[in-house]
C-alpha distance (Angstrom), angle and dihedral (degrees) to the residues before:
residue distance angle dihedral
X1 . . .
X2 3.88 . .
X3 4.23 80.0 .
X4 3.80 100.1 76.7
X5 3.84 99.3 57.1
X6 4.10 96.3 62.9
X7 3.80 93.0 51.5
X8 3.82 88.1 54.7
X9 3.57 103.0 55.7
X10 3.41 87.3 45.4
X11 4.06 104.3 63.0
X12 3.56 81.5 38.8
X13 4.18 95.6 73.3
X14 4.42 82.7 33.3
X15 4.53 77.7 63.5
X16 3.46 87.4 43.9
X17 4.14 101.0 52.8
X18 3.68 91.2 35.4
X19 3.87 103.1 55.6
X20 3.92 95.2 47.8
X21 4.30 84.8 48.6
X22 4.17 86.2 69.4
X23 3.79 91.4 55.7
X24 4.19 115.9 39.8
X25 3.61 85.1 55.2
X26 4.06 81.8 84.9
X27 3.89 114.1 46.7
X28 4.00 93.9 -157.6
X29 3.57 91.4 68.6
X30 3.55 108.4 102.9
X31 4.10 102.5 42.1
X32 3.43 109.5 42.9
X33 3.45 97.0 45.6
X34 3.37 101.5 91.5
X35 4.05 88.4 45.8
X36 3.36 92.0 65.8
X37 3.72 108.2 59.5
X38 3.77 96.5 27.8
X39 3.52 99.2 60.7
X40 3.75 105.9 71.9
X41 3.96 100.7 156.4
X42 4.11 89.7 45.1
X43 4.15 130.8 112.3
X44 3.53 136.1 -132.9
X45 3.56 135.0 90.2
X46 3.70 145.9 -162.2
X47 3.46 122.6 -108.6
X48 3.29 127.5 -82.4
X49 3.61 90.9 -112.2
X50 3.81 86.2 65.5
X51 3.61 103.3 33.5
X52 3.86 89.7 63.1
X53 3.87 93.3 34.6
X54 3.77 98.8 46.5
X55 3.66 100.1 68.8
X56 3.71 106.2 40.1
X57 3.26 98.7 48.7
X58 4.10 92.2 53.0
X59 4.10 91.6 73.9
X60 3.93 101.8 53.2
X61 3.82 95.5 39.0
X62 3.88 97.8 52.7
X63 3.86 95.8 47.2
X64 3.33 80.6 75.8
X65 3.38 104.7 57.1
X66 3.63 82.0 80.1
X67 3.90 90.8 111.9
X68 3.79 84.2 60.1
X69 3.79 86.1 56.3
X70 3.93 105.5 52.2
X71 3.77 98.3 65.3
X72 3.59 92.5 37.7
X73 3.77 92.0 54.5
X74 4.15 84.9 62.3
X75 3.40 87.8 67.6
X76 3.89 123.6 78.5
X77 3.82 103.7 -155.5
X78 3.65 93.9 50.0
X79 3.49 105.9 28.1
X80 3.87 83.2 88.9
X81 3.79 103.7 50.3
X82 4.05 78.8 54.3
X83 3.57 96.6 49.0
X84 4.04 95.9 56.4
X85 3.89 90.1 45.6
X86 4.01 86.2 50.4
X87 3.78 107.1 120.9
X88 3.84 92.4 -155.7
X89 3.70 103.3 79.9
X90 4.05 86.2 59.8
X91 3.89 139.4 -30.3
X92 3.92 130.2 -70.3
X93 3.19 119.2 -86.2
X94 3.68 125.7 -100.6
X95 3.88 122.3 -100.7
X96 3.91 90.5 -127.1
X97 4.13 83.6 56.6
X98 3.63 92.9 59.0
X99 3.71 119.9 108.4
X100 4.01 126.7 157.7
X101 3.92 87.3 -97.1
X102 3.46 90.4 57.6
X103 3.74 108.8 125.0
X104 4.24 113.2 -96.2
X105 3.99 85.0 -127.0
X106 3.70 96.8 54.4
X107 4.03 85.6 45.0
X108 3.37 96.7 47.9
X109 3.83 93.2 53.3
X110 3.82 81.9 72.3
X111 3.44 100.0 34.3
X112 3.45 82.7 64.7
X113 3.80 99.0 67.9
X114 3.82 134.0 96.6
X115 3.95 86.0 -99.5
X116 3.89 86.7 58.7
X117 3.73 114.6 -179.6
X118 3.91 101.0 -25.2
X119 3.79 93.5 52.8
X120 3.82 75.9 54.0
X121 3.37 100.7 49.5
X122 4.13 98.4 42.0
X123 4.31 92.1 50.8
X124 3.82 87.9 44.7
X125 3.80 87.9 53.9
X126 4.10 94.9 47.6
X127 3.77 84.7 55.8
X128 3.31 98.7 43.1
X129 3.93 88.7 51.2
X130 3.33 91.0 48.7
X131 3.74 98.5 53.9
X132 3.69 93.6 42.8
X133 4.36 83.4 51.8
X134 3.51 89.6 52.7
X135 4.14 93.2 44.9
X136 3.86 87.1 54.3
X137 3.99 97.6 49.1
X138 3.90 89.7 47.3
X139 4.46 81.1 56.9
X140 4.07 90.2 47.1
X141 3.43 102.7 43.2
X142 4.14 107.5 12.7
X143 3.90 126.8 -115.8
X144 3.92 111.2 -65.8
X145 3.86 90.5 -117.7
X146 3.58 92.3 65.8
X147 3.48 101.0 38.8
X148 3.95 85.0 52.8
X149 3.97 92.2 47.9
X150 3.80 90.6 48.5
X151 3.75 79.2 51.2
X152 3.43 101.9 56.1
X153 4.05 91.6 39.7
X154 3.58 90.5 53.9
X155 4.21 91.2 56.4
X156 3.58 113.8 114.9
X157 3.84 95.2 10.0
X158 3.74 128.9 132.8
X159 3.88 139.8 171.5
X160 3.40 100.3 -55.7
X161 4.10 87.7 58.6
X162 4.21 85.2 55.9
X163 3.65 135.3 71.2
X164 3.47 119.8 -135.9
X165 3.57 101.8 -135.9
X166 3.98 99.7 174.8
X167 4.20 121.4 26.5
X168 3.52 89.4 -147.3
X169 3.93 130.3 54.2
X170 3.80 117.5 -91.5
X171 3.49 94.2 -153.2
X172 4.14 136.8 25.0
X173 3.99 122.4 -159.5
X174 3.29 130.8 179.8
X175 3.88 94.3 -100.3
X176 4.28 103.9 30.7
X177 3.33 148.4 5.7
X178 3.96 124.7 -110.2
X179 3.93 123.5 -143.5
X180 3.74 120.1 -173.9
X181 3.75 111.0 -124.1
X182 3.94 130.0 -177.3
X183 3.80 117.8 -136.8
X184 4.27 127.7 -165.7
X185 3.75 104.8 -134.8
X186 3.67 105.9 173.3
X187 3.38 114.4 -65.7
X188 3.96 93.5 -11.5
X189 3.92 132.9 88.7
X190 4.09 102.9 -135.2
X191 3.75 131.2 -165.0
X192 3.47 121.1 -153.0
X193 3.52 139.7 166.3
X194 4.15 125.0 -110.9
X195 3.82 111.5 -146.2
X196 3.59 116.9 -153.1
X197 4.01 112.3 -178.1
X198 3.25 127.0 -140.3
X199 3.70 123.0 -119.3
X200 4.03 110.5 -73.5
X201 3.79 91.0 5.7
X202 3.39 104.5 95.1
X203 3.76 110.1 125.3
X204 4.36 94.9 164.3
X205 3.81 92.2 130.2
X206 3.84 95.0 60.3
X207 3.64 100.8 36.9
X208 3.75 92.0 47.1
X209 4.22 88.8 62.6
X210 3.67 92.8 50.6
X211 3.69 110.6 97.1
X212 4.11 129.1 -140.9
X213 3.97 123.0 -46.4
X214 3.71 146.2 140.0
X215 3.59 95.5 -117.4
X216 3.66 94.7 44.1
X217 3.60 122.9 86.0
X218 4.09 109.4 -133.2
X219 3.39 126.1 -142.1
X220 4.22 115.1 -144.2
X221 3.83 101.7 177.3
X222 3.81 145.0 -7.7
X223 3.93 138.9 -165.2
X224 3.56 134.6 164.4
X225 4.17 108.4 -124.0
X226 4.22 139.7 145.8
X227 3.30 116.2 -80.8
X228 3.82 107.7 -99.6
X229 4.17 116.8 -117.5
X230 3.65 97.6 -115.4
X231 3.81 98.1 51.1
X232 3.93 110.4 91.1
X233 3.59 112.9 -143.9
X234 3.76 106.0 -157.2
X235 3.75 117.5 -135.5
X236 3.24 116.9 -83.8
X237 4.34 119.3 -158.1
X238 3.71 120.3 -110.7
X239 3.77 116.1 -6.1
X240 4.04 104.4 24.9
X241 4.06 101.1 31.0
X242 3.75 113.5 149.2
X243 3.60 138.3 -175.7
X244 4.06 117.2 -90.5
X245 4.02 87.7 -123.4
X246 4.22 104.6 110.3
X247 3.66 88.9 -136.9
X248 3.86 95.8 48.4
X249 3.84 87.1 43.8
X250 3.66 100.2 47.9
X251 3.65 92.4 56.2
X252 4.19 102.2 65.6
X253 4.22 93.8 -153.6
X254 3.99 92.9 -178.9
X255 4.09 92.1 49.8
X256 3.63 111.7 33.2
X257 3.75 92.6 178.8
X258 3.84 128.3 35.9
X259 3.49 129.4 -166.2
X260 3.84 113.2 -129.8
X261 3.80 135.6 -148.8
X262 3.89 124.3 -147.6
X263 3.59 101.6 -162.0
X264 4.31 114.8 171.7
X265 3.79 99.7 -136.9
X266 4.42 111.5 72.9
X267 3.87 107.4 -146.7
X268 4.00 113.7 -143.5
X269 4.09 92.9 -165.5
X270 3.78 142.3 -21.0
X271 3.66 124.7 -96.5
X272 3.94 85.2 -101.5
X273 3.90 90.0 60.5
X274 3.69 90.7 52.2
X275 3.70 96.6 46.5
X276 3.92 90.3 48.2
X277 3.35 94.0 41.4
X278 3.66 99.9 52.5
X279 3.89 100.6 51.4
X280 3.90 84.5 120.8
X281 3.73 97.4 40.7
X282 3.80 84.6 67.9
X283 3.41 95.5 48.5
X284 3.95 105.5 49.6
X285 4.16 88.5 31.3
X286 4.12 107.4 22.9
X287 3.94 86.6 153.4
X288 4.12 93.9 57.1
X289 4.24 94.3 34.3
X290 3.75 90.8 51.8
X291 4.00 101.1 42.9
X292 4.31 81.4 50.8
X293 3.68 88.1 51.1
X294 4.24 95.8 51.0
X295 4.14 75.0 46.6
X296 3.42 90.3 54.2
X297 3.36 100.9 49.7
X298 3.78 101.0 41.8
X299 3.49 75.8 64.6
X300 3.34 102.7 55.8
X301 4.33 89.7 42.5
X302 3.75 88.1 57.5
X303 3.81 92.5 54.2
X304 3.76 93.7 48.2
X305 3.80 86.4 52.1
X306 3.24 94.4 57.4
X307 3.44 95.6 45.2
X308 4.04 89.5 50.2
X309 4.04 86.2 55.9
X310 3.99 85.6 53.7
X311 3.78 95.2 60.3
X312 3.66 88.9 -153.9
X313 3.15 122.9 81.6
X314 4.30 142.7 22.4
X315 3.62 127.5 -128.2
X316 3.79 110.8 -125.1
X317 4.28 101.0 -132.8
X318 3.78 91.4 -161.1
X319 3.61 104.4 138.7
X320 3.88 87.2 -141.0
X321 3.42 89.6 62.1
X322 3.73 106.2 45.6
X323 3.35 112.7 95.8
X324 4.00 130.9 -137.9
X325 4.21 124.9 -152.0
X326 3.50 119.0 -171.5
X327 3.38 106.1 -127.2
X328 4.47 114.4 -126.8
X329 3.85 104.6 -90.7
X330 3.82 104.7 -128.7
X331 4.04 121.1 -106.5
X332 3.66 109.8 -59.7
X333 3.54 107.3 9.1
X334 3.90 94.1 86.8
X335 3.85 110.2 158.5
X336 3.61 136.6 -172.0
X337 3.78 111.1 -87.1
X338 3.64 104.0 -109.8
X339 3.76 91.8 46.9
X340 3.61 92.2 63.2
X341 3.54 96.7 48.6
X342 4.03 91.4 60.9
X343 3.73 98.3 38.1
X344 3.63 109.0 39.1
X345 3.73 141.0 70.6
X346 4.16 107.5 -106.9
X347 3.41 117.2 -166.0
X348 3.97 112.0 -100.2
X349 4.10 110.5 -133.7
X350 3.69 115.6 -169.5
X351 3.91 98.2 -148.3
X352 3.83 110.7 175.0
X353 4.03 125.2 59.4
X354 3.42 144.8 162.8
X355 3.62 149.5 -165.1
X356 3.91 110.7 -58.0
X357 3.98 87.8 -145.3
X358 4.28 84.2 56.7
X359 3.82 117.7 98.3
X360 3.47 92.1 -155.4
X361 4.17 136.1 32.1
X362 3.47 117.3 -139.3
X363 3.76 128.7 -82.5
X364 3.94 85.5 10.2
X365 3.73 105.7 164.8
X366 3.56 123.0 -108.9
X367 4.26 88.3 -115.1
X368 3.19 93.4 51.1
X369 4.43 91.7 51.4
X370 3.69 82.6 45.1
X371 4.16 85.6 54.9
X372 3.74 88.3 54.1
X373 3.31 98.4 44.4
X374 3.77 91.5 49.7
X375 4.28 96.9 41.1
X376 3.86 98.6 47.1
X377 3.84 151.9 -62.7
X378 4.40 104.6 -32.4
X379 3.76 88.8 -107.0
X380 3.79 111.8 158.5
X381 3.68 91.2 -119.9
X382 3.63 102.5 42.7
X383 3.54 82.4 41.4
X384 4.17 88.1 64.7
X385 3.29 98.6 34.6
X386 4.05 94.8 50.2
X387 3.96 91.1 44.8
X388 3.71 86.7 48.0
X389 3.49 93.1 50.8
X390 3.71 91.5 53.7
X391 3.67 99.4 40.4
X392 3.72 83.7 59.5
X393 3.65 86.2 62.0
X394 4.07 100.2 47.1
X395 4.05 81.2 47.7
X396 3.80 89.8 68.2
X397 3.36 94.5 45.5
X398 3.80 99.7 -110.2
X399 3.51 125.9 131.7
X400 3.72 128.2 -101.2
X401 4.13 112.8 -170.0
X402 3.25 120.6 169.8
X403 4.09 90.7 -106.3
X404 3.81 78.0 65.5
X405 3.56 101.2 54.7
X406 3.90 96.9 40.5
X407 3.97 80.9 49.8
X408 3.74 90.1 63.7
X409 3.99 88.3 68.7
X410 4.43 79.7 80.1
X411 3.80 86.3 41.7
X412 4.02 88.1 -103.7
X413 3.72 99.1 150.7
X414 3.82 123.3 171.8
X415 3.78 118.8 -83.4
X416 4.14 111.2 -106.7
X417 3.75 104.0 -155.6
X418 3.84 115.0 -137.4
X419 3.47 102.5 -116.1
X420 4.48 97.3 150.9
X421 3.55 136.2 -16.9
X422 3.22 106.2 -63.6
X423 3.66 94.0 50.4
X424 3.64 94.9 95.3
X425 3.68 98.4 41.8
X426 3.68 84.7 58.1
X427 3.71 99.3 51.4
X428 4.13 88.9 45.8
X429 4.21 85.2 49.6
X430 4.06 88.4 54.3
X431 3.65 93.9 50.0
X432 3.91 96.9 47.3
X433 4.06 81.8 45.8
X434 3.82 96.5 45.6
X435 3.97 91.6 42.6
X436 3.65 111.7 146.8
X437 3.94 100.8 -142.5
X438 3.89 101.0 65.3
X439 3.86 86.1 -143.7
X440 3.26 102.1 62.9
X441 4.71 97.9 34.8
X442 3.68 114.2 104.4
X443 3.91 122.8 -99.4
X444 3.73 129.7 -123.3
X445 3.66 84.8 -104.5
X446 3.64 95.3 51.7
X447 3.10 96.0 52.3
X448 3.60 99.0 56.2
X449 3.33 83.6 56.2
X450 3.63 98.9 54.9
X451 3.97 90.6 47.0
X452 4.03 94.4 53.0
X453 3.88 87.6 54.7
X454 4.08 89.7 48.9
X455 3.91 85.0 54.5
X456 3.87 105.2 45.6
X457 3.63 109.7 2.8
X458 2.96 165.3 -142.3
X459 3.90 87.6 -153.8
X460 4.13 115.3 -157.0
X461 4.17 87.1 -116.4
X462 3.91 85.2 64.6
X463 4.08 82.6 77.9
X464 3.33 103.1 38.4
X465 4.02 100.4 90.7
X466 4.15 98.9 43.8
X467 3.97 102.4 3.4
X468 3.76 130.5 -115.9
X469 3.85 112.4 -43.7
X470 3.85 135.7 158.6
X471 3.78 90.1 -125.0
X472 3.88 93.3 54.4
X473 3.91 96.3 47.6
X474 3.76 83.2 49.6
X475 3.73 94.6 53.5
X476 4.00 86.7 47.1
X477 3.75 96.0 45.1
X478 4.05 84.7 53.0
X479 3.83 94.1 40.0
X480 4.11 90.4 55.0
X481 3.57 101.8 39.2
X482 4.34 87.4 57.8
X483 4.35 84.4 44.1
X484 3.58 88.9 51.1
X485 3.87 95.6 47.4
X486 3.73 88.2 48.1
X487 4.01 96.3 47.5
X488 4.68 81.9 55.1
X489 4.07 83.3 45.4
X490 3.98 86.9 50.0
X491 4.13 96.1 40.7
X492 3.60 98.9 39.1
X493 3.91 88.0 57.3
X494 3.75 99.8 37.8
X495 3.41 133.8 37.8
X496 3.78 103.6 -68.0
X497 3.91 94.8 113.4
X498 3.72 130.3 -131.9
X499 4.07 121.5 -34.3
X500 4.23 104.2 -98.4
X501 3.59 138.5 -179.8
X502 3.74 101.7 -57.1
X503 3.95 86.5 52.5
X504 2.96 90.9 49.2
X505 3.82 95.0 53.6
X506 3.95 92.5 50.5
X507 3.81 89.5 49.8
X508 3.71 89.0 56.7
X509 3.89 91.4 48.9
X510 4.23 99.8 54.9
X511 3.35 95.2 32.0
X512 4.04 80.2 69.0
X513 3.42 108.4 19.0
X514 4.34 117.6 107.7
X515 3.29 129.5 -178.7
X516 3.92 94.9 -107.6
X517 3.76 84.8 64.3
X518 3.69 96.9 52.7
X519 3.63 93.9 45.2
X520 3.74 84.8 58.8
X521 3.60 97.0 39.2
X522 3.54 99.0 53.8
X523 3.67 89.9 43.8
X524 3.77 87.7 67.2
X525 3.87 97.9 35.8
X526 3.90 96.9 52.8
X527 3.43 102.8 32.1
């Protein structure tokens, strides 16, 4: 009997120097921790790489830690610590299940893999990212089952069911006018925004087919009704022109009945009205007017992805027709209304579409035919990636006649001044858009791509110490996703305000972004 205590205290100090062996073999294992399952409402993610080869791995390569668990089993006090972190009664958990309540058995299942504490920490911070991306949509756009309930509630309404906030139209595209209208939806005081279409603009069949997205401008109800008396129909040249009078004007002669829109976003101007607005925006501040119009169009590239996916319908890219929300200022920041407009990201809507299998949209202008004509076969997506190309153009504020276009057949494109840092990107983006072999001109995709670098990186000085390598843009993807996480940790407990729409945007960009894609990227950008 005096044997058995000796052998005891003995496998007790073997435990002891084999459960600290799993861990030193990563040095990041005691600080950031703590980071990673205390900051819920924080951004960045691992790559890819890791997100998808984190968790799979986790199951094989703790079944055999089973030779861990047979001399620990001998031993009373820790034979239960070992039996919650046993993976046989049911798999690990997954790294976008992880929170800092998670139980230290359930963690250590994973902590207990060949990715050890960093593989840990870089899938915790994809999920993370992702929830926190989903969390800011649902604030931009509303949660599906309330944009479906406002849906159904609005069915078989008309006028009378509205408030006519405004007489006049708060916003005028190229293809309708938009009224602001207030709406009672249970216990909540809505504002919405009546479309009325112009004549030969009506594009309701398309845009009814094309699904939920930021850029995308939803419709939530439609009727056909009179015009009411005290809304003010501005004249419109040609077919619908009316008399300045209000009384003449509020009675539409030519079109006794309209058919209206309800659409849930209110636009404040067209992309045109900001760009011609804003002429001395980009002189006083070219740094801050340029980095909102890379914003602007990543927005606009996202939407015409989507709409590629959909196979059904095209985007018009008339800045006339895209529309701009301002986005809710967060509590206590209120400004005055025009500063806002000027200063701050607004969402971009693209509002009119058309068939893909159409050569032309409606109403399209005769310079803008002429700009097809000139550029290349009317192909949807040289179509996009032509107009995009110029838009980038009437964004900066420099001219594009139709001298100019024709001119590009000789690869004479328009000077872009270099006015701030993303001046040159944008000019290099223009040209790979504006290409003249189709082959070798940047897709919509591409140059999404090529705009999310411009806004956070990777910057060309990155490469200047060691040169470009896969292993270094890995490292930085890794090393901005855990910054970015730590700048939501920082605002959400300070006085930073409420994650918005340009967050929201740089969520989207590293929770997808791999260091493949960068490497090809920058290739483009810097060459």
């Amino acid at each position: 009997e005096p044997l058995p205590p000796p052998p005891l205290p003995k496998k007790q100090l073997q435990r002891a120097e084999s459960l600290p062996e799993q861990g030193p073999s990563h040095q990041c294992q005691a600080d950031p921790t703590p980071w990673a399952g205390s900051i819920l409402y924080s951004v960045p993610p691992s790559p890819l790489r890791h997100e998808e080869g984190a968790p799979s791995p986790n199951p094989p390569r703790d079944r055999p830690s089973r030779g861990l668990k047979k001399p620990l089993a001998k031993s009373q006090s820790l034979g239960e610590v070992v039996v919650r972190s046993s993976p046989q009664k049911g798999p690990s958990p997954s790294l976008g299940e992880l929170t800092f309540s998670t139980a230290d058995g359930e963690l250590g299942q994973l902590l207990h893999s060949p990715a050890g504490v960093c593989g840990v920490l870089l899938g915790c911070q994809a999920a993370t990212l992702a929830r926190l991306s989903a969390r800011i949509q649902e604030e931009l756009v509303g949660l599906e089952e309330q944009q479906q309930l406002l849906e159904a509630e609005l069915v078989g309404k008309r006028w009378g069911a509205l408030r006519i906030l405004e007489p006049g139209p708060c916003c005028e595209s190229g293809d309708a006018w938009y009224f602001r209208v207030g709406f009672t939806f249970g216990q909540s005081q809505l504002e919405l925004a009546a479309k009325v279409p112009k004549p030969c603009c009506s594009s309701l069949g398309v845009q009814s087919s094309l699904g939920t997205h930021c850029s995308i401008q939803r419709l939530i109800g439609r009727f056909t009704d009179r015009l009411p008396r005290e809304l003010l129909l501005p004249g419109n040249p040609g077919e619908h022109s009316q008399s300045p009078s209000r009384q003449e004007s509020a009675c539409p002669a030519t079109h006794p009945v309209l058919q209206v829109l309800i659409c849930a976003e209110v636009p404040h101007q067209t992309l045109a009205d900001f760009v011609k607005g804003s002429q001395g925006l980009h002189r006083t501040s070219p740094g801050h007017y340029e980095r909102l119009g890379c914003l602007l169009l990543l927005q606009l590239c996202l939407g015409l992805e989507h709409l590629q996916g959909q196979n059904v319908g095209q985007g018009d890219l008339s800045p006339e027709n895209l529309l701009l929300v301002q986005c809710p200022c967060p509590p206590g920041s209120q400004q005055g209304k025009k500063e806002p407009l000027g200063l701050s990201l607004p969402r971009l809507l693209i509002s009119s579409f058309f068939k893909a299998k159409e050569k032309r949209r409606p109403c399209s202008t005769s310079q803008e035919q002429d700009w097809a004509k000139g550029l290349a076969a009317p192909t949807s997506p040289a179509a996009d990636e032509l107009k995009l190309g110029r838009l980038i153009y009437q964004i900066l504020h420099v001219d594009v006649s139709l001298e100019d276009a024709l001119g590009f057949r000789s690869n004479r494109l328009p000077e872009i001044p270099s006015l701030s840092i993303y001046s040159a990107g944008l000019r290099r983006l223009a040209t790979l858009l504006l290409h003249r072999d189709p082959s070798r001109r940047a897709s919509i995709p591409q140059a999404r791509s090529i705009l999310q670098v411009l806004l956070w990186g990777p910057r060309q000085e990155l490469f200047a110490r060691s040169g470009k390598t896969l292993p270094l843009l890995q490292s930085w993807v890794e090393a901005k996703r855990a910054l970015l996480l730590l700048r939501f940790a920082e605002n959400s407990a300070g006085a930073g305000g409420r994650a918005g729409l340009e967050e929201w945007l740089c969520c989207q960009y590293f929770q997808e972004v791999t260091e493949h894609t960068l490497y090809q990227v920058t290739q483009d950008l810097y060459a």
